[in-house]
FITORFI-683319 format. One record per residue (C-alpha): x, y, z; residue number from 1. Coordinates in pm, 1 decimal. Each point is the difference from the previous one (the first is absolute). Example, Ala and Ser with C-alpha at 12.3 -4.5 7.8 and 13.67 -1.06 7.14 Angstrom:
         px         py         pz   dofi
     1230.0     -450.0      780.0      1
      137.0      344.0      -66.0      2
This chain:
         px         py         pz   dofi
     -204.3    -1145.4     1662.2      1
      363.8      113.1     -149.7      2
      -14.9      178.0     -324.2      3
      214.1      227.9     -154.6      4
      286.5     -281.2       13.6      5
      357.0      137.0      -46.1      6
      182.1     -310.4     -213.6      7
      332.2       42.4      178.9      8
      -43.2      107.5      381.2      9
      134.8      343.4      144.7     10
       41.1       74.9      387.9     11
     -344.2      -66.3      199.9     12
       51.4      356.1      171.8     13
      -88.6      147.4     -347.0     14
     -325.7     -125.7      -16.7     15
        5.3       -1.3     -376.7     16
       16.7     -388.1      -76.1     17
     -387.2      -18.4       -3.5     18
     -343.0       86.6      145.6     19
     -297.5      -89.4      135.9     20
     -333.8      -35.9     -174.4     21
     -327.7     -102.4      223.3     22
     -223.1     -261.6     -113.5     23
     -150.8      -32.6     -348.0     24
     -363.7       81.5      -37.7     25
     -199.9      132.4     -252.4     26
     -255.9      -31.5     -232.0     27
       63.5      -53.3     -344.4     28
      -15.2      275.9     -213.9     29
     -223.1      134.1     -272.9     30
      206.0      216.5     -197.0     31
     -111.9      220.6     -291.0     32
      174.0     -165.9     -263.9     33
       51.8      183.3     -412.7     34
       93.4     -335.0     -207.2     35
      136.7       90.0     -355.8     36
       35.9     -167.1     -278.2     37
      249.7     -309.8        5.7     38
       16.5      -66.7      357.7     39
     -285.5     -259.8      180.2     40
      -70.2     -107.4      321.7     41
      -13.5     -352.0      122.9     42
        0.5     -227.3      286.8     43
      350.4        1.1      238.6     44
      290.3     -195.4     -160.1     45
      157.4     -214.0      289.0     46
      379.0       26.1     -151.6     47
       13.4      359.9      123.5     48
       27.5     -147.5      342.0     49
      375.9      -45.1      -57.2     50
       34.5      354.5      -74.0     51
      177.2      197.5      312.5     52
     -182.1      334.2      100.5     53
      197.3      277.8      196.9     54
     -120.3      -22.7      330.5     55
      128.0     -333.5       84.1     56
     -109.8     -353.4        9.0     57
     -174.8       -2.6      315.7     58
     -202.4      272.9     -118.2     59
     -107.8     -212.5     -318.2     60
      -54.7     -235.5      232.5     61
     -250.0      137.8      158.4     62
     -142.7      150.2     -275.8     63
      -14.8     -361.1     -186.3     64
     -274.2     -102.1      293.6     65
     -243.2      270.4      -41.9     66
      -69.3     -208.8     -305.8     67
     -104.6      314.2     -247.6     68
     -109.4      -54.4     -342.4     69
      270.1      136.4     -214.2     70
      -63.8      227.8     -275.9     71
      218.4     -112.1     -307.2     72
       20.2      262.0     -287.9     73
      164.6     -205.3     -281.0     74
      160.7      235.9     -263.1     75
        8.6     -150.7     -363.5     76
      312.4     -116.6     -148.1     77
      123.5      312.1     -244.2     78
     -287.0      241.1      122.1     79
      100.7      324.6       63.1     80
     -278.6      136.9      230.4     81
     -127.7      325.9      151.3     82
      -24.3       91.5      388.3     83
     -156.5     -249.1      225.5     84
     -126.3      186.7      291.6     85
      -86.9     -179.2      362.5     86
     -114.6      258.9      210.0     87
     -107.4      -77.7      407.8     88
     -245.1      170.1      199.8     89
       -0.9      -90.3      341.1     90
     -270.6      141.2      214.2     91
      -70.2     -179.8      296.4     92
      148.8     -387.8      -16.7     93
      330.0      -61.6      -13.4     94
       51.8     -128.1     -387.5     95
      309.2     -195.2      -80.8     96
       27.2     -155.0     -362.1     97
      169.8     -275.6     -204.3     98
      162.7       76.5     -332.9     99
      178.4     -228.4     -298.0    100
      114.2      135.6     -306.4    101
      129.9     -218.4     -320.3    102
      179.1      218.5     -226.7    103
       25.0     -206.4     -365.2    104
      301.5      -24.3     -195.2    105
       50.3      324.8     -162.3    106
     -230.0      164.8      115.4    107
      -60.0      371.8      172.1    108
     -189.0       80.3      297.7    109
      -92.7      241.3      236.4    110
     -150.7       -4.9      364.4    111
     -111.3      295.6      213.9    112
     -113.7     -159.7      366.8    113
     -102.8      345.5      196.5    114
     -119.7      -13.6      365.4    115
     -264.9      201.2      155.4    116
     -148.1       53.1      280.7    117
     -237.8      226.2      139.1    118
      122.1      214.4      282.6    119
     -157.6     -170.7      337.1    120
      109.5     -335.5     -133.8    121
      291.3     -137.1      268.2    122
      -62.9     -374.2     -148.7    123
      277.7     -149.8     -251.9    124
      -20.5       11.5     -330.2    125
      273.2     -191.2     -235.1    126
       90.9     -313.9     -245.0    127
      234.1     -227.9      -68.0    128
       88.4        4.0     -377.3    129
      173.3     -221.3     -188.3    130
      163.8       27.7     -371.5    131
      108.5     -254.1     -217.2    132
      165.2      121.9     -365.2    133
       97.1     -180.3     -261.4    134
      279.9        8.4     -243.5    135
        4.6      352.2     -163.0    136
     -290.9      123.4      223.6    137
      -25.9      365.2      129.9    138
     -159.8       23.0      342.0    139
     -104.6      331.6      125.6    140
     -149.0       -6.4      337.9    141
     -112.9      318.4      192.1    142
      -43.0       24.9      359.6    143
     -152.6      330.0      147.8    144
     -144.5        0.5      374.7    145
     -255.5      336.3       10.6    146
     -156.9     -154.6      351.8    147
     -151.5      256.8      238.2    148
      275.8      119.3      336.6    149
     -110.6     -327.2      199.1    150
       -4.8     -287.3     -244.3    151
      257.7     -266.6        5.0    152
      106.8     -136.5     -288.1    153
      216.7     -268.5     -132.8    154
      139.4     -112.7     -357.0    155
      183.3     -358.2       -9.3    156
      141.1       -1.3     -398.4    157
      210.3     -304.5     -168.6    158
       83.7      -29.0     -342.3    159
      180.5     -274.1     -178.1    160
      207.5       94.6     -338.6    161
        9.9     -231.8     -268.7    162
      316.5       83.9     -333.4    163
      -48.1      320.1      -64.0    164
     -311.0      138.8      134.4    165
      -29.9      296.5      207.3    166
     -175.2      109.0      291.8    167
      -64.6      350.4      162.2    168
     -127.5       85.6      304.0    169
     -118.5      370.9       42.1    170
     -102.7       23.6      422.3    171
     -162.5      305.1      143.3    172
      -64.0       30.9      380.0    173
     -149.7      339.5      113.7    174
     -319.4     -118.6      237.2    175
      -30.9     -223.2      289.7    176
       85.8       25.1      384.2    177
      210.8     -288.5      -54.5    178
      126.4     -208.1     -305.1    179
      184.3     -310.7      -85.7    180
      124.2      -43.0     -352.7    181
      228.5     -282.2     -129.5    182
      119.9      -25.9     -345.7    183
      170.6     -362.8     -104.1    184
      151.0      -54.9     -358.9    185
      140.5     -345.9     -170.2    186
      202.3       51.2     -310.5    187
       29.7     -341.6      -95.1    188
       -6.9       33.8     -370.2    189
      316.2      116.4     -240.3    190
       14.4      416.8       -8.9    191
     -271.8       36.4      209.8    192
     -100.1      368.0      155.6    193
     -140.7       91.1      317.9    194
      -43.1      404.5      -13.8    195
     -146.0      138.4      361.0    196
     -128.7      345.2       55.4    197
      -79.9      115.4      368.4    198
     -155.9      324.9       93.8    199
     -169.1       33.2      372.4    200
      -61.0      243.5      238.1    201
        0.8      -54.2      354.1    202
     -161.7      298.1      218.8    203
      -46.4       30.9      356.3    204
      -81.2     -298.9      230.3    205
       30.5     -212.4     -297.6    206
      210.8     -292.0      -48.8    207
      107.8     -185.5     -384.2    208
      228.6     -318.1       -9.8    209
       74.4     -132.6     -316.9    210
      215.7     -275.3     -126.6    211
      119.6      -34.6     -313.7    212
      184.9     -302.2     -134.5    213
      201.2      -78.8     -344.1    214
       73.2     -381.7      -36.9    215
      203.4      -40.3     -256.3    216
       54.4     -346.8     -129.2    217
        5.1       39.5     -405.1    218
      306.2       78.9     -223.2    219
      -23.9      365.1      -67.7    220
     -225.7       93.0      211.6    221
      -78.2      356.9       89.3    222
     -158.8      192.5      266.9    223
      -86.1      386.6       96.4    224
     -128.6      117.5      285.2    225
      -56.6      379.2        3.3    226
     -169.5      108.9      367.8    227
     -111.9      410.7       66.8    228
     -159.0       92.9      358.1    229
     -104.2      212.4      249.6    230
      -38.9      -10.4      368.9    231
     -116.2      274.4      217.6    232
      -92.7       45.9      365.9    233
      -12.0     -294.6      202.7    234
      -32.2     -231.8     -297.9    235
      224.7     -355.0       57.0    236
      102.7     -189.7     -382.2    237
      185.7     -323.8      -52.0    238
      146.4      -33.3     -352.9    239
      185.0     -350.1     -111.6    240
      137.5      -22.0     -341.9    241
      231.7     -356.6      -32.0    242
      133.1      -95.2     -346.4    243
       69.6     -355.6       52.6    244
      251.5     -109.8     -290.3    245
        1.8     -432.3       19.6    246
      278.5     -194.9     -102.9    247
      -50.8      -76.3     -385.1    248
     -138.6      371.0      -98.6    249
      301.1      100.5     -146.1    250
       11.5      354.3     -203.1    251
     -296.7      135.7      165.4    252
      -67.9      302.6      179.3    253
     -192.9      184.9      255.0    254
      -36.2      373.8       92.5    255
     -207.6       99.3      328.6    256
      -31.8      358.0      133.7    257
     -189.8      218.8      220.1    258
      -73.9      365.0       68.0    259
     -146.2       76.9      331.7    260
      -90.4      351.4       62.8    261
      -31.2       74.8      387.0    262
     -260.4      319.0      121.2    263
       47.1      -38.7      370.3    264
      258.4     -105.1      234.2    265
     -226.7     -226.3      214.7    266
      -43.6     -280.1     -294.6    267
      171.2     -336.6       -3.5    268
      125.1      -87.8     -325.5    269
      193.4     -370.3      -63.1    270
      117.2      -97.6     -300.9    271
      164.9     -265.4      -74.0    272
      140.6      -72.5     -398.7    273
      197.6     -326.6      -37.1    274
      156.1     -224.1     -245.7    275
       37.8     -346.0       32.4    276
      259.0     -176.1     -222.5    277
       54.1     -390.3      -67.6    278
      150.2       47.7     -361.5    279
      292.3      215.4      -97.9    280
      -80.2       95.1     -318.5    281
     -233.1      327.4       28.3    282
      -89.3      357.4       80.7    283
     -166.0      109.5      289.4    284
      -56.4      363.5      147.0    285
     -222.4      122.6      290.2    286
      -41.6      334.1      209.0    287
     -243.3      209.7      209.0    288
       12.4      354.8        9.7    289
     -149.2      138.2      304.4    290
      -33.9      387.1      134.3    291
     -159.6      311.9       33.4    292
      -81.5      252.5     -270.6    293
      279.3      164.9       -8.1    294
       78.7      395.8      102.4    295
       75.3       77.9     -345.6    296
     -316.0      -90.6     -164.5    297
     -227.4      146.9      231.0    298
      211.1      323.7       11.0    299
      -42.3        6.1     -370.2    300
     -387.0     -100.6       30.3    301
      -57.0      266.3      219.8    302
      174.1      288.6     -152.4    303
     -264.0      -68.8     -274.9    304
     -281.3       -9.5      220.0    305
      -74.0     -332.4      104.2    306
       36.7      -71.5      364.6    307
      130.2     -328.6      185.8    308
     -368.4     -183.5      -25.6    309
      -78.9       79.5     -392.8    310
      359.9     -130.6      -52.2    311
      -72.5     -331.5      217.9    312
     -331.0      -22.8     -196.7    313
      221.3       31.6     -339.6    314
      257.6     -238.0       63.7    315
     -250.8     -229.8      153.4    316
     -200.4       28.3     -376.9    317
      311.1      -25.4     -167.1    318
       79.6     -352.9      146.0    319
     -331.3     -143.5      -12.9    320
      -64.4      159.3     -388.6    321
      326.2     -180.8     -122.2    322
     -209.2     -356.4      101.0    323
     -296.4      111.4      -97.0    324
      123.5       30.4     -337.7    325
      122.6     -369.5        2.4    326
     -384.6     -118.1       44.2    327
      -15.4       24.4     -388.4    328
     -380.9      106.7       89.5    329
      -99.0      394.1        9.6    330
     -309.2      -96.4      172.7    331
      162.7     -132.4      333.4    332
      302.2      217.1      -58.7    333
     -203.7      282.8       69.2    334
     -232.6     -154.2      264.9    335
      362.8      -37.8      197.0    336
       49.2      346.4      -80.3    337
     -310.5       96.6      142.2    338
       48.6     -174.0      304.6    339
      335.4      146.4       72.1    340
     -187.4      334.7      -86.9    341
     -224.1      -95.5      296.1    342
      256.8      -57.8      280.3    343
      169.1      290.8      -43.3    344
């Protein structure tokens, strides 16, 4: 099937207006799951079906016929709450999983989703999570893929925005052979946020394409989408950011960059920031910044001592650390740490 789906089409010869995901399959998941105080889980809500996810429509498509029981985590109205954490294991089945979350009016949430595979595992491992928050809501949802070299992974997140409320995504892609991420946000509601932090790294004979969508529709709307990562050796990434301003959002405003840091002249590296504009009336700004590290910091790395790997190693810390600290959860902040520790 298509995923991935650019909104407004580019040249075919690009290859960057989608890709291809196999079939479906999976078992549903068991994940360990740390409910706090405030938040409950009960059965699937069927008006989240009208909530868009990032890879596409055919994807949720698809995904609507596996028929999975959804897992809806209903935060209380007002309820300030501690960390949810959803953590995956996949061993030897493929393990995909279906999530709802219903963020009350006022209230302030946070949810770590971390991926994990051991490091035979060449099955697929992902979810399709949806978020719904309510007027004055906070929404913090992280996303951290620690899979073993030949996983595959994929994340398929929509949110919808109601006046007001807030939602942050924190994503984290360091494992897996191959991953497919998409990342879908509504702001419907009056002065709603969508704040997106990306960190991944990409190394070789791997391959990450992401798509990230802003829809705005509210008045005074706002959306940020800050992107840091690395791709060495014969590593191939994808990276869509659209801010799609609609006729009607007038004074709102979007912000999308990305930082790509390069280790080897053999990767392919597409991205592909765009803005979309039916209504006059608002600020938009997008960029990548894409290169090599440069002669002047590693000249000045190594007349201290540290040669050209340690200062890869560094940089590559320094990118993923910055997201890390967005998590809002030492615990998997350092497990990402860790990890990164491990591939070096």
């Amino acid at each position: 099937m298509k995923v991935n789906n650019f909104p407004s089409l580019t040249w075919n010869f690009l290859k960057i207006n989608n890709t291809e995901l196999g079939g479906l399959e999976g078992i549903l998941s068991e994940p360990s799951v740390s409910l706090v105080d405030g938040v409950a889980v009960s059965e699937a809500d069927d008006s989240f079906a009208s909530i868009a996810t990032g890879m596409g429509a055919e994807f949720d498509s698809a995904y609507d016929d596996l028929k999975l029981n959804a897992r809806n985590f209903s935060v209380a109205a007002g309820k300030k709450t501690d960390v949810v954490r959803v953590v995956y294991s996949a061993e030897k089945d493929s393990c995909v999983d279906e999530i709802q979350i219903a963020a009350g009016e006022g209230s302030e949430s946070n949810f770590i989703f971390t991926f994990k595979s051991s490091e035979n595992f060449s099955g697929s491992v992902g979810a399709r999570i949806r978020v719904s928050a309510k007027e004055n809501a906070v929404v913090r949802i992280g996303l951290v893929n620690l899979c073993g070299p030949d996983a595959k992974t994929f994340v398929s997140f929509g949110s919808k925005a109601s006046d007001n409320a807030v939602v942050e995504t924190t994503e984290i892609i360091l494992g897996g052979k191959e991953n497919i991420w998409g990342n879908h946000n509504a702001l419907e509601g009056y002065k709603s946020h969508f704040n997106g932090h990306n960190a991944y790294l990409v190394n070789d004979s791997e391959s990450l394409d992401v798509n990230y969508v802003s829809l705005h529709t509210g008045r005074e709307t706002e959306s940020t989408m800050a992107v840091d990562g690395v791709v060495d050796g014969t590593g191939k990434k994808i990276w869509r950011g659209t801010i799609d301003f609609k006729n009607g959002c007038a004074e709102s405003k979007g912000d999308e960059q990305e930082n790509v840091l390069l280790l080897d002249p053999k990767v392919v590296n597409k991205s592909l920031p765009v803005i979309l504009c039916d209504e006059e009336a608002v600020e938009g700004r997008h960029g990548a910044s894409i290169g090599r590290l440069g002669k002047e910091i590693l000249f000045y790395m190594q007349s201290r001592g540290v040669d050209e790997k340690t200062a890869q190693n560094l940089m590559i810390r320094a990118k993923i650390n910055t997201a890390a600290r967005c998590l809002g959860d030492e615990k998997t902040a350092q497990e990402v740490m860790d990890f990164v520790g491990k591939e070096d």
